[in-house]
C-alpha positions as a Python dict, from the first residue, in 0.01 Angstrom:
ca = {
    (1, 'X'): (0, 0, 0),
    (2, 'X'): (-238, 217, -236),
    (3, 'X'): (-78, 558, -314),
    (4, 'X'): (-265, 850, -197),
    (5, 'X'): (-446, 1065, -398),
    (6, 'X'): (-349, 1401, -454),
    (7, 'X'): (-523, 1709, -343),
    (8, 'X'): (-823, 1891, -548),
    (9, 'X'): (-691, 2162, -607),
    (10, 'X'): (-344, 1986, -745),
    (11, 'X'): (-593, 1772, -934),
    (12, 'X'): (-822, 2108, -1066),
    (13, 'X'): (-513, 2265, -1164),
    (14, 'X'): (-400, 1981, -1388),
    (15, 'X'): (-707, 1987, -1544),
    (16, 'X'): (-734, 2318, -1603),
    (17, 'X'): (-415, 2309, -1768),
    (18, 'X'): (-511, 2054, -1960),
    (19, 'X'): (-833, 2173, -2078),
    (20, 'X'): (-575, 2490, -2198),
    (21, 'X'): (-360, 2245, -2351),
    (22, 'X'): (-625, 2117, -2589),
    (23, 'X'): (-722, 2412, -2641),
    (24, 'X'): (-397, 2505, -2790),
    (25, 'X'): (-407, 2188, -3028),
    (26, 'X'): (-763, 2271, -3146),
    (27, 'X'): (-690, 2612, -3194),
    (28, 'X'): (-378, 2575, -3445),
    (29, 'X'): (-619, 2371, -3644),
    (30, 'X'): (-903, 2630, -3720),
    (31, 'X'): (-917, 2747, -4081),
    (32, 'X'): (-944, 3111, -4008),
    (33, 'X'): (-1142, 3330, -4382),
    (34, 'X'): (-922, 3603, -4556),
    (35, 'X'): (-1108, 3966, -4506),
    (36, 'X'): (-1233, 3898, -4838),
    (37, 'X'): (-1423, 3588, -4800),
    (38, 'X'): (-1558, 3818, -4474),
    (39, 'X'): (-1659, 4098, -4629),
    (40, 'X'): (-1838, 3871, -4940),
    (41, 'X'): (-2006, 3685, -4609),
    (42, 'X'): (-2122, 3942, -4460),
    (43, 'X'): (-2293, 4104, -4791),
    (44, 'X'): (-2430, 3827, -4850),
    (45, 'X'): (-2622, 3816, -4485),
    (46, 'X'): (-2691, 4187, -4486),
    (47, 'X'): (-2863, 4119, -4843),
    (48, 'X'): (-3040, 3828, -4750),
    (49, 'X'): (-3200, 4041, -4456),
    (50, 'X'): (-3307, 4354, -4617),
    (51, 'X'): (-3459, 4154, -4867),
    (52, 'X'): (-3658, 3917, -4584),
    (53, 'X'): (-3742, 4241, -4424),
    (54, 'X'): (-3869, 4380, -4727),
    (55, 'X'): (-4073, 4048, -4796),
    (56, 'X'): (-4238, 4055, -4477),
    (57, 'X'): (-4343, 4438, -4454),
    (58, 'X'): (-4523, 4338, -4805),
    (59, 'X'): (-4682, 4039, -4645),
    (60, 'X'): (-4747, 4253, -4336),
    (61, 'X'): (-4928, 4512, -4551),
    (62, 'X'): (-5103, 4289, -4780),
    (63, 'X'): (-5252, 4127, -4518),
    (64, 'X'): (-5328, 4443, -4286),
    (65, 'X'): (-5512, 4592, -4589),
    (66, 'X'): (-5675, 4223, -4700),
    (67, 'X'): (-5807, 4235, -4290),
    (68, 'X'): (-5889, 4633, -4338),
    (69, 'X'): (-6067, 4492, -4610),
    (70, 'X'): (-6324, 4210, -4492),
    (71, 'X'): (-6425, 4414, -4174),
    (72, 'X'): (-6543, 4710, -4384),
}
């Protein structure tokens, strides 16, 4: 005779605790930065944005006054 499958939710729960399981494992094998590798990170990206900020208000003026310009 063929056995009979278990419930769902007996079946959802294993899962579940399997997906946790993994989760576990994967977890253990993340490289996590020291504060100061964070804090050179995240200079780095506030940098890089005020300066590409800054870069595009110039564009955006050069251009407003260029337009400004022609239509006079």
């Amino acid at each position: 005779m063929s056995e009979k499958k278990s419930n769902i939710f007996v079946r959802a729960a294993k899962a579940v605790g399997g997906y946790f399981r993994e989760l576990k494992s994967e977890l253990k094998k993340v490289v996590w930065p020291s504060a100061k590798q964070v804090r050179n990170n995240t200079s780095i990206v506030i940098t890089a944005i005020i300066l590409l900020g800054a870069l595009i208000a110039l564009l955006d003026f050069g251009f407003q006054s260029l337009f400004a310009w022609i239509l006079q």
